[in-house]
KEVEX-774507 format. One record per atom (N, C-alpha, C, O): residue number from 1; residue in three letters; atom name; x, y, z. Coordinates in nm, 4 decimals, padded with zeros to 6 digits. Layout:
> num residuo atomo east north up
> NUM Ala CA X Y Z
...
//
This chain:
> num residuo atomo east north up
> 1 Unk N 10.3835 01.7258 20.9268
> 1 Unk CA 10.4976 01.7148 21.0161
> 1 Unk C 10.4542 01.6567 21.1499
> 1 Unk O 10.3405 01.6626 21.1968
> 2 Unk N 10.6060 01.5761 21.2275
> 2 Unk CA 10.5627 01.4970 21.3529
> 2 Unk C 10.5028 01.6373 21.4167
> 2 Unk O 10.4835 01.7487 21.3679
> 3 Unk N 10.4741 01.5587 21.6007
> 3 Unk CA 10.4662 01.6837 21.6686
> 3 Unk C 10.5822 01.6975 21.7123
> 3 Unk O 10.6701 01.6333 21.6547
> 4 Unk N 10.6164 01.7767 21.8166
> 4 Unk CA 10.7202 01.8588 21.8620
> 4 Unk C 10.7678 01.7360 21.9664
> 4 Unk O 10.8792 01.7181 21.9173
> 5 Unk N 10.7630 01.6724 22.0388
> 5 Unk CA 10.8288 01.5638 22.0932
> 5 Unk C 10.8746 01.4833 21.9943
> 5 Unk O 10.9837 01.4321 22.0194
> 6 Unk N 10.8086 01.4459 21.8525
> 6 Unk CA 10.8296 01.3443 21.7465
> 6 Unk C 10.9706 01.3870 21.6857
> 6 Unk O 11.0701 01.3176 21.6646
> 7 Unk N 10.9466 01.5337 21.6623
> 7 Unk CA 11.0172 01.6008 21.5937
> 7 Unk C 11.1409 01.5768 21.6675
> 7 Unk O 11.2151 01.5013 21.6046
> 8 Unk N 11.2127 01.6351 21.8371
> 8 Unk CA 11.3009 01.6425 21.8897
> 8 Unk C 11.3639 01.4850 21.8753
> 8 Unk O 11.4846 01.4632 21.8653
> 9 Unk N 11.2886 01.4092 21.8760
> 9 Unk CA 11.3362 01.2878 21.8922
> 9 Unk C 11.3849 01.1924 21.7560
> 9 Unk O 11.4402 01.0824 21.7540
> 10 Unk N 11.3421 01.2791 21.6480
> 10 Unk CA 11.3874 01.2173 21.5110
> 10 Unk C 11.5254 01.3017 21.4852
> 10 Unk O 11.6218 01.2551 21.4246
> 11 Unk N 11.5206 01.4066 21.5298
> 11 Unk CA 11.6395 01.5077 21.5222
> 11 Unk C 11.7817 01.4493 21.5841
> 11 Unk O 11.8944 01.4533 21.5350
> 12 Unk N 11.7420 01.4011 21.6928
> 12 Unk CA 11.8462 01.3206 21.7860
> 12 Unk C 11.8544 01.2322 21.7253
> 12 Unk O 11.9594 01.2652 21.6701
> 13 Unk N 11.8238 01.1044 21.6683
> 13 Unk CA 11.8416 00.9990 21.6481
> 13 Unk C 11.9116 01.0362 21.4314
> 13 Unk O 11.9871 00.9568 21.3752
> 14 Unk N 11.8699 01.1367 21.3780
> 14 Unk CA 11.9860 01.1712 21.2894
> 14 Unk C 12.1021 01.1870 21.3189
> 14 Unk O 12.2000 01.1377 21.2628
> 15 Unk N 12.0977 01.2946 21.4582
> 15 Unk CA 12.2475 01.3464 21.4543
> 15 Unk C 12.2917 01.2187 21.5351
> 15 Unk O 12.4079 01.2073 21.4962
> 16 Unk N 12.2722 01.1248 21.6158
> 16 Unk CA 12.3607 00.9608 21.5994
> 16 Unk C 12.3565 00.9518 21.4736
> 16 Unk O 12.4603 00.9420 21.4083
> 17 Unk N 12.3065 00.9525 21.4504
> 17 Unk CA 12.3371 00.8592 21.2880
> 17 Unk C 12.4985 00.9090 21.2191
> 17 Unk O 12.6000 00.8406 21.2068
> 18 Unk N 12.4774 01.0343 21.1872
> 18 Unk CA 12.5830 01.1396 21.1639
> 18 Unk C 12.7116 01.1413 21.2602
> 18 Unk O 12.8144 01.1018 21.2052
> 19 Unk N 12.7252 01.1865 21.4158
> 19 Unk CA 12.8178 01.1794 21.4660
> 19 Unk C 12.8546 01.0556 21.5131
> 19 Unk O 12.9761 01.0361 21.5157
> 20 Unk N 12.7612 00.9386 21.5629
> 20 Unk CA 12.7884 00.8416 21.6202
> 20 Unk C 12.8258 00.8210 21.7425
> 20 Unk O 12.9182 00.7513 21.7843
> 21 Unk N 12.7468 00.8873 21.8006
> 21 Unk CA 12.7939 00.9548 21.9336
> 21 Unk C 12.5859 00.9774 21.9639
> 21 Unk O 12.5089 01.0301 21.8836
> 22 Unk N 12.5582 00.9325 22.0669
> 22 Unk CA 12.4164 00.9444 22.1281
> 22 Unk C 12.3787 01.0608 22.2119
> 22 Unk O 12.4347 01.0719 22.3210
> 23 Unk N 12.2686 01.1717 22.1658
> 23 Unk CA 12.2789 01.2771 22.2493
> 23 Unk C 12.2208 01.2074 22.3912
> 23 Unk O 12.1650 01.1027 22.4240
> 24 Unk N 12.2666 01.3254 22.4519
> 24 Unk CA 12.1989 01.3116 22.6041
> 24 Unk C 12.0583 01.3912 22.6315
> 24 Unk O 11.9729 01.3409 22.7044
> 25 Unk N 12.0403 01.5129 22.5714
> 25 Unk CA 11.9532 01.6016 22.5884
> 25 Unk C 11.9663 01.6969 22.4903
> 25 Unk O 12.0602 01.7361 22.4209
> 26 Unk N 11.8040 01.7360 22.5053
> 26 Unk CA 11.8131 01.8962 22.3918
> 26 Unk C 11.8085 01.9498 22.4891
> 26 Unk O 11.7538 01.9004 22.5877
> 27 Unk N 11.8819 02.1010 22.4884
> 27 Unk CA 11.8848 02.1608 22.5664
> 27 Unk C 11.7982 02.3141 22.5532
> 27 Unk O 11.7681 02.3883 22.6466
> 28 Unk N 11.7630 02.3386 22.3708
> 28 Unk CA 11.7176 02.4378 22.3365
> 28 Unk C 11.6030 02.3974 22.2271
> 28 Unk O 11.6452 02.3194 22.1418
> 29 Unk N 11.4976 02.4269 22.2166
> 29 Unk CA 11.4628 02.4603 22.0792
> 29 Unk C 11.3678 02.5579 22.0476
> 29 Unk O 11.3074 02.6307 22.1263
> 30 Unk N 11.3562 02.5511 21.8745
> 30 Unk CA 11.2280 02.6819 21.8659
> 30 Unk C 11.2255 02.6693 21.7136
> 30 Unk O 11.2958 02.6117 21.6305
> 31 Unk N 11.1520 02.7210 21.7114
> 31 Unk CA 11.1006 02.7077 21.4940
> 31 Unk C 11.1353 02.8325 21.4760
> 31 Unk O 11.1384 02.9322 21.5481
> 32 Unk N 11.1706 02.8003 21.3245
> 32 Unk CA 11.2513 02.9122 21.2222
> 32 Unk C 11.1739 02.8913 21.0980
> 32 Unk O 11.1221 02.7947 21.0421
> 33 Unk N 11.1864 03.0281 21.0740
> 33 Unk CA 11.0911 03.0290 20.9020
> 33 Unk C 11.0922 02.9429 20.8218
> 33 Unk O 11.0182 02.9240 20.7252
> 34 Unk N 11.2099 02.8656 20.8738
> 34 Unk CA 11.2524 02.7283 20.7197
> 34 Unk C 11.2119 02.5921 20.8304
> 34 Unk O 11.1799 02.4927 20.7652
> 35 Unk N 11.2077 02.5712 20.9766
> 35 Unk CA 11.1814 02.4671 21.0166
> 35 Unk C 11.1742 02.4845 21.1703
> 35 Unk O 11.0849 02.5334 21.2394
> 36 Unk N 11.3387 02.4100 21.2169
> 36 Unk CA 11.3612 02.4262 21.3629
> 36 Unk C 11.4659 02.4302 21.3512
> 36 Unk O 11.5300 02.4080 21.2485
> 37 Unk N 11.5198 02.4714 21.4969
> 37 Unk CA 11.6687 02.5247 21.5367
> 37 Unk C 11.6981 02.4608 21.6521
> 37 Unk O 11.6225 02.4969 21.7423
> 38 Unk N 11.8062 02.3515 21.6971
> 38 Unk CA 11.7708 02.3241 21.8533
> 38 Unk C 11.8999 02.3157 21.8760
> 38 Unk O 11.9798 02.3350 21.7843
> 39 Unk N 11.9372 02.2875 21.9929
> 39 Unk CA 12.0441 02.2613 22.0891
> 39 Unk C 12.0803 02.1125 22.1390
> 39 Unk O 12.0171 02.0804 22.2396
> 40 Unk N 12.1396 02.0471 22.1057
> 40 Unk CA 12.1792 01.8989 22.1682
> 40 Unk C 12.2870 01.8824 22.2297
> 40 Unk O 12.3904 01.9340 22.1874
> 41 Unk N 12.2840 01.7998 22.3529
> 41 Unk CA 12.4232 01.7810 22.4077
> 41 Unk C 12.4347 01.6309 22.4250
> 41 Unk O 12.3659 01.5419 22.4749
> 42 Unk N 12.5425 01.6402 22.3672
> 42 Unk CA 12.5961 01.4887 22.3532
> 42 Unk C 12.7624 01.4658 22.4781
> 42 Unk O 12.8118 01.5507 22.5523
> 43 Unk N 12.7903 01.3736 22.4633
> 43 Unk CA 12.8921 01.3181 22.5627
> 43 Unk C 12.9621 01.2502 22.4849
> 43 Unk O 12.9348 01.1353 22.4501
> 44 Unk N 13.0906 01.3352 22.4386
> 44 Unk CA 13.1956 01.3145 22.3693
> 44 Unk C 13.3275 01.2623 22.3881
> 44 Unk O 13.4078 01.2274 22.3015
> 45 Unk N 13.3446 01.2611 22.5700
> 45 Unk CA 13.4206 01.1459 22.6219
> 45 Unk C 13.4119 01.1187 22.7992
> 45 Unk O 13.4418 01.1700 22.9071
> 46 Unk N 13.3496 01.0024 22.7391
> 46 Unk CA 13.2808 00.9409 22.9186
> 46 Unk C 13.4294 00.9390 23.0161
> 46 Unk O 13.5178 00.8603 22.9822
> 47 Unk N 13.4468 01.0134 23.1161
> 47 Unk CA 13.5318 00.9701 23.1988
> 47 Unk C 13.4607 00.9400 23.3442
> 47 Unk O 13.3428 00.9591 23.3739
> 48 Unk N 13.5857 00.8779 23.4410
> 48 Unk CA 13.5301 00.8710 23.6046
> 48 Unk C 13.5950 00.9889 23.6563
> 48 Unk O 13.7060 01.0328 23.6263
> 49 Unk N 13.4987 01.0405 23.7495
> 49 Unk CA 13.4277 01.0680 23.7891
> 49 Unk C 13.3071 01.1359 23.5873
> 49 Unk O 13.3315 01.1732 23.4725
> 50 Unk N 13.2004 01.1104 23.6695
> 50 Unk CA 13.1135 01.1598 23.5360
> 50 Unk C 13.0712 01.2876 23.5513
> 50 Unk O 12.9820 01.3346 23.4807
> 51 Unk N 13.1335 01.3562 23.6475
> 51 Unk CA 13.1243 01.4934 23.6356
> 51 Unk C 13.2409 01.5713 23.5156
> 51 Unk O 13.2210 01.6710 23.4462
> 52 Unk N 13.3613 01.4855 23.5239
> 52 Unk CA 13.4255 01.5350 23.4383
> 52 Unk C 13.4269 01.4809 23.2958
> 52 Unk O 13.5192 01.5155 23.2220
> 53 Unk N 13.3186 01.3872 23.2449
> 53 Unk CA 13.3027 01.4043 23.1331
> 53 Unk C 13.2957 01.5170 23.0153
> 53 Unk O 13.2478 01.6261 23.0462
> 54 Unk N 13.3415 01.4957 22.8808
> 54 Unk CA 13.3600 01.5904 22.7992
> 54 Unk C 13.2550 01.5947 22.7127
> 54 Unk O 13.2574 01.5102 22.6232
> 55 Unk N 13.1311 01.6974 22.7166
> 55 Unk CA 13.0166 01.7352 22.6555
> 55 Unk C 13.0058 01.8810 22.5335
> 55 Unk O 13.0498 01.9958 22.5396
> 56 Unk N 12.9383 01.8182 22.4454
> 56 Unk CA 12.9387 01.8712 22.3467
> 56 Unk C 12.8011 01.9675 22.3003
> 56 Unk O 12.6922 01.9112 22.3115
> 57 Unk N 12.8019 02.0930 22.2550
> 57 Unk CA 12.6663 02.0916 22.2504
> 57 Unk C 12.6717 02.1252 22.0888
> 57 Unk O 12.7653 02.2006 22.0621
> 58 Unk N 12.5903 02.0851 21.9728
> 58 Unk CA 12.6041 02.0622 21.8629
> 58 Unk C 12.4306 02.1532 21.8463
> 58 Unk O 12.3305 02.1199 21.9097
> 59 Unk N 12.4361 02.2398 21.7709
> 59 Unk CA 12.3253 02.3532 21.6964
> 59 Unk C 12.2599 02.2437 21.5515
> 59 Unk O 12.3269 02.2017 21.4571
> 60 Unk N 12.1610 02.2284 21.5693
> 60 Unk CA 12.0710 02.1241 21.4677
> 60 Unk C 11.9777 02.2149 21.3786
> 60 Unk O 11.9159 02.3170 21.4085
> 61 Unk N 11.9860 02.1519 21.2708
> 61 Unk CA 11.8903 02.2774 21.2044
> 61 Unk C 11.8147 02.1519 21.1061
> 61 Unk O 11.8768 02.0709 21.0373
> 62 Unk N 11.6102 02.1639 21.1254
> 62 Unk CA 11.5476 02.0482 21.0442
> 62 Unk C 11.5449 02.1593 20.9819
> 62 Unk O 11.5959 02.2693 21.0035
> 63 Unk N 11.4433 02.0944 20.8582
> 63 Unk CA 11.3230 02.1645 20.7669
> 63 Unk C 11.2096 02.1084 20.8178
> 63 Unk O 11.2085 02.0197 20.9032
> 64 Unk N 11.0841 02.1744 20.7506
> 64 Unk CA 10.9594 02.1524 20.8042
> 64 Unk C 10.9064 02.0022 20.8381
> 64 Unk O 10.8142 01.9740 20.9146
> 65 Unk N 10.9721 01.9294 20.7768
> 65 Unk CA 10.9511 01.8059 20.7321
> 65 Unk C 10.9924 01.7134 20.8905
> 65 Unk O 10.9376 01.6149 20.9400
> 66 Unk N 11.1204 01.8022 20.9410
> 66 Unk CA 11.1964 01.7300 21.0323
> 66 Unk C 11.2965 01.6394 21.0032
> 66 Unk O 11.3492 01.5537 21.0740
> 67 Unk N 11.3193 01.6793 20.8599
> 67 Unk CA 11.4642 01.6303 20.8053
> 67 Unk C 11.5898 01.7038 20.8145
> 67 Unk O 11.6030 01.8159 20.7654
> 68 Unk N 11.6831 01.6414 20.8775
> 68 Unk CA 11.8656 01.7413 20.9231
> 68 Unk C 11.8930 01.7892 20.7857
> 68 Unk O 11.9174 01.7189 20.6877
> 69 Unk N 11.8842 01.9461 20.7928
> 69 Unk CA 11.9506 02.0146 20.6745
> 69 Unk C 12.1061 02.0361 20.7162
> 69 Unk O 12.1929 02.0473 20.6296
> 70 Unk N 12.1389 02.0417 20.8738
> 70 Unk CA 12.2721 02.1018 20.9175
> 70 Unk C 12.3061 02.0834 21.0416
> 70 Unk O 12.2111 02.1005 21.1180
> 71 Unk N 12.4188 02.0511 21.0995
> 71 Unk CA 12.4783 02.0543 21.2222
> 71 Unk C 12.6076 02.0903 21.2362
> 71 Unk O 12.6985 02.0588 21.1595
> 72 Unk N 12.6207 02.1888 21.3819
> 72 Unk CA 12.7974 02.1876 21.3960
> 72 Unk C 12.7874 02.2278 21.5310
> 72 Unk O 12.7042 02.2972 21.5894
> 73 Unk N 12.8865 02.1714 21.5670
> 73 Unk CA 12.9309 02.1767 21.7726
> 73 Unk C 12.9666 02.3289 21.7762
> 73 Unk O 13.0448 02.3970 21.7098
> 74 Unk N 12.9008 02.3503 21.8539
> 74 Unk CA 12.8922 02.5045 21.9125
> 74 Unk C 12.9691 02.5616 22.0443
> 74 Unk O 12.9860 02.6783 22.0797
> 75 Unk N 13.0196 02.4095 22.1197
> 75 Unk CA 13.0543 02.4218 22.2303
> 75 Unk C 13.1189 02.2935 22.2958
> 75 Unk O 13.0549 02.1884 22.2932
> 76 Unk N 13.2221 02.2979 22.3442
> 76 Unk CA 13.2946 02.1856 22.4479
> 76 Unk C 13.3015 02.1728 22.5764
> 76 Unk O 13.3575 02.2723 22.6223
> 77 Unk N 13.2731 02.1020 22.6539
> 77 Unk CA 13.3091 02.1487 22.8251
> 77 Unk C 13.2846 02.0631 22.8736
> 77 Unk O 13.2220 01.9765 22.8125
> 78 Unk N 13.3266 02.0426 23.0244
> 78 Unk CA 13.3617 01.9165 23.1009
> 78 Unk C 13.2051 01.9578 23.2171
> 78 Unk O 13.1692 02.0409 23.3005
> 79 Unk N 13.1551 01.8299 23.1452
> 79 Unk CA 13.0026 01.8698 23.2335
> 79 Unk C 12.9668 01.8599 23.4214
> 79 Unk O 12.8524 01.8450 23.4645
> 80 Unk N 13.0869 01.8716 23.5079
> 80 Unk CA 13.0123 01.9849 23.6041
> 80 Unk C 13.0858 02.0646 23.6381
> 80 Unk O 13.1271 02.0848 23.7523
> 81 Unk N 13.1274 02.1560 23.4773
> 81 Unk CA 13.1781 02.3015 23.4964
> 81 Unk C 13.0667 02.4159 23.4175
> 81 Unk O 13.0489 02.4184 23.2958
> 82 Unk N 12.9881 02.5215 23.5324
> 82 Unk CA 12.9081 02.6090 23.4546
> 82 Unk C 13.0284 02.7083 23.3766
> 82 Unk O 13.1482 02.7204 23.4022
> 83 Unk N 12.9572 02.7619 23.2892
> 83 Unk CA 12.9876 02.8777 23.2247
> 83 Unk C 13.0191 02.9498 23.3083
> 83 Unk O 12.9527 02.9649 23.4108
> 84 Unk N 13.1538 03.0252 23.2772
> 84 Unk CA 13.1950 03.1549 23.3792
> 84 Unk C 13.0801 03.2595 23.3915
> 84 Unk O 13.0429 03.2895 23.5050
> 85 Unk N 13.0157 03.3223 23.2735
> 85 Unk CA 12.9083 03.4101 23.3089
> 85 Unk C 12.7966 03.3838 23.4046
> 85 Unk O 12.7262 03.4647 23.4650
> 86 Unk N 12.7950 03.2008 23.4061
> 86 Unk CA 12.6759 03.1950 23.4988
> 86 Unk C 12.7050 03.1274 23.6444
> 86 Unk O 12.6317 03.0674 23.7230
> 87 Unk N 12.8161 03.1558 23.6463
> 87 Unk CA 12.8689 03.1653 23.8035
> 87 Unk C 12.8452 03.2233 23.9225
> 87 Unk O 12.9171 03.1977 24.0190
//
């Protein structure tokens, strides 16, 4: 298997492939008994001002290999609004 930069960066460039839509950032990751688990946020609709763009954060799941077994958006929000809890 890549290394861990190889890895994040083959992960991203699946899930374009899949959503068609280019992440912006991982925001999370970490290995799981079957591979990795990460966090991506993508930008799901560019507006002006680009604070109020609409960002997505989509849960990625490889296998050891660093092949996409799974993805699904976990989250929606207009990126420069924090989370109420972390207000």
């Amino acid at each position: 298997m890549a290394n861990t930069p190889e890895t994040l960066r083959l992960a991203c460039e699946q899930l374009a492939q899949l959503t068609g839509r280019e992440p912006e950032s991982v925001s999370s990751f970490r290995r799981t008994d079957d591979g990795w688990q990460l966090t991506v946020e993508v930008v799901e609709l560019s507006r002006i001002p680009d604070t109020t763009s609409l960002i997505a954060s989509y849960e990625v799941e490889l296998d050891e290999d660093g092949g996409l077994t799974g993805y699904r958006r976990v989250r929606r929000y207009e990126r420069g609004r924090a989370d109420e809890k972390n207000r």
